[in-house]
Phi, psi and omega in degrees: 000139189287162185271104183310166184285153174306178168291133152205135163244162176211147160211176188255083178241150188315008196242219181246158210256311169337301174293354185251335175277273163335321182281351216242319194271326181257122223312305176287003122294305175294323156327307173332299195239356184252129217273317203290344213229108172266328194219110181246118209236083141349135164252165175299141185255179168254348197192127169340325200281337196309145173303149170288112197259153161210155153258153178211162174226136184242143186270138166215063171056171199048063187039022173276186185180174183205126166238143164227180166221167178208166163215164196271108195275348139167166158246170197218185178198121161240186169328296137030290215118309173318121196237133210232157172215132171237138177221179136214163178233163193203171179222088225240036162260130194304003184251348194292120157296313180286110166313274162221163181213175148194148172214227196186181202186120163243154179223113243221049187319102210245174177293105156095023176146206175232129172308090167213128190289155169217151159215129146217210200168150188239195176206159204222149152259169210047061169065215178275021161285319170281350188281307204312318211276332198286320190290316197243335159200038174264290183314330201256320204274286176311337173293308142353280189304292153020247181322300207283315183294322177329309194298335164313301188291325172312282162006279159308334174277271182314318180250027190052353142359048175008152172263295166322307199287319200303320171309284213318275172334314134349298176315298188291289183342280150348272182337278222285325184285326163330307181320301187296326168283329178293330187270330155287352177264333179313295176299328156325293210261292230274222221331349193233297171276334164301275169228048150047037185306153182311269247267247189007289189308320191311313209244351182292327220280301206292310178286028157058037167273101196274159191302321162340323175294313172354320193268302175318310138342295177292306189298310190307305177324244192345319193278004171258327176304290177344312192297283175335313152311298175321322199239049173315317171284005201240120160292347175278006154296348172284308214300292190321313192280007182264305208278299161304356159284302195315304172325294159297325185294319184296334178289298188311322179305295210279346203238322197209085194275004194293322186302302178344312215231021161276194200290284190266086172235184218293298218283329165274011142293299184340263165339295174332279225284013167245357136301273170355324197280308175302325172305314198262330188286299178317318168293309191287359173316294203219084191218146188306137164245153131326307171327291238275002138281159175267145218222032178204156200254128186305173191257104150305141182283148159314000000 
């Protein structure tokens, strides 16, 4: 089997390259924004010259944890400006999928900001089970996590953006759009293609509609859920879904207001997903993507 490719992110931020070196270097600033990392503890040296020993921890829910260790194998500066850190790490805890690694972090001093890059790569344990899991989804997730704290970190360097608030948003985002796609595939499958209610056929039949449609109905439904996922980065999918509540609760006033004033009705659905919609159009101003890094290293000009 070919040995997947290392890791590489790259983004463009907008600062200083000094103030971008402190976040990045200095442990309880790097903690901060990097998704990878709960806890990073420099150890004691005897001397400047010594290579940098660190411990780290990564939390990975249900009172578990994963600790490794690492050293900073040196950094460089050149005329440029261009500033290179190389380290590696290794693990000897049995929850670890990564054995040992190593890579770098460059800083690129550029036209409007600093270029700055990571490359690294692992090895991996428990034989070919562990290449598999590493392969189809461990390597794809961190690569993920990567990127998106670059995007964090971007964030704090530029708009000033907390690394807690910027998760905290995020968090809220998730919610409310996940909310909103789980209640249209709900409303999709289960009342309309599952088992076809009275009260569905009642109001396709109060809008001069044939029930026949029903099924169609249900697909559209479901194909919104879809959306909602699909078009994760795009805050204007709440705008649609704000406009398609309205829409619909004003067909129901008009056409079969009896609903209004039932038990489960149309106007606190309503209403929920288009709180849910603000919520998330609002969560969603200003929170870290991944896109927004590059995840292949660009085509040098000739």
């Amino acid at each position: 089997m070919r040995q997947p490719p290392g890791i590489y992110v790259e983004i463009l931020i907008r600062g200083d390259i000094d103030e971008l070196w402190k976040y990045t270097q200095q442990p309880d600033l790097h903690e901060s924004w990097d998704l990878r990392f709960t806890k990073i503890q420099y150890l004691p040296r005897a001397s400047d010259s010594e290579p940098q020993r660190f411990n780290y921890t990564t939390r990975i829910g249900f009172g578990l944890q994963i600790v490794g260790q690492g050293e900073s194998t040196g950094s460089r500066e050149e005329a440029t400006g261009r500033r290179t850190s190389a380290l590696k790490f290794w693990s000897a805890d049995p929850k670890s999928l990564i054995e040992e690694g190593s890579g770098y972090w460059q800083y690129i001093p550029t036209k409007g900001g600093v270029r700055f890059l990571t490359w690294y790569d692992y090895q991996t344990r428990f034989g070919a089970g562990g290449s598999a899991i590493d392969r189809l989804l461990f390597r794809p997730m961190i690569g993920w996590a990567t990127a998106w704290s670059f995007d964090r970190l971007r964030l704090r360097l530029e708009e000033g953006l907390e690394p807690r608030t910027a998760f905290r948003l995020s968090a809220i985002h998730a919610t409310s759009r996940m909310a909103v796609a789980l209640i249209w595939l709900w409303q999709g499958l289960v009342p309309k293609l599952l088992f076809n209610h009275t009260d569905e056929r009642a109001m396709i039949a109060a809008s001069h509609q044939n029930v026949t449609l029903l099924p169609f109905v249900g697909l559209l439904e479901i194909a919104i859920a879809a959306c909602a996922i699909l078009t994760w980065r795009r805050r204007s999918f709440f705008l649609f879904n704000i406009f398609a509540m309205v829409a619909a609760l004003a067909n129901v006033a008009v056409r079969a207001p009896s609903y209004l004033v039932a038990a489960f009705n149309p106007v606190t659905l309503n209403l929920a997903m288009i709180a849910l919609s603000l919520i998330g159009y609002v969560a969603a101003t200003e929170i870290p993507s991944a896109s927004r890094c590059l995840r292949q290293p660009p085509m040098e000009s000739p």
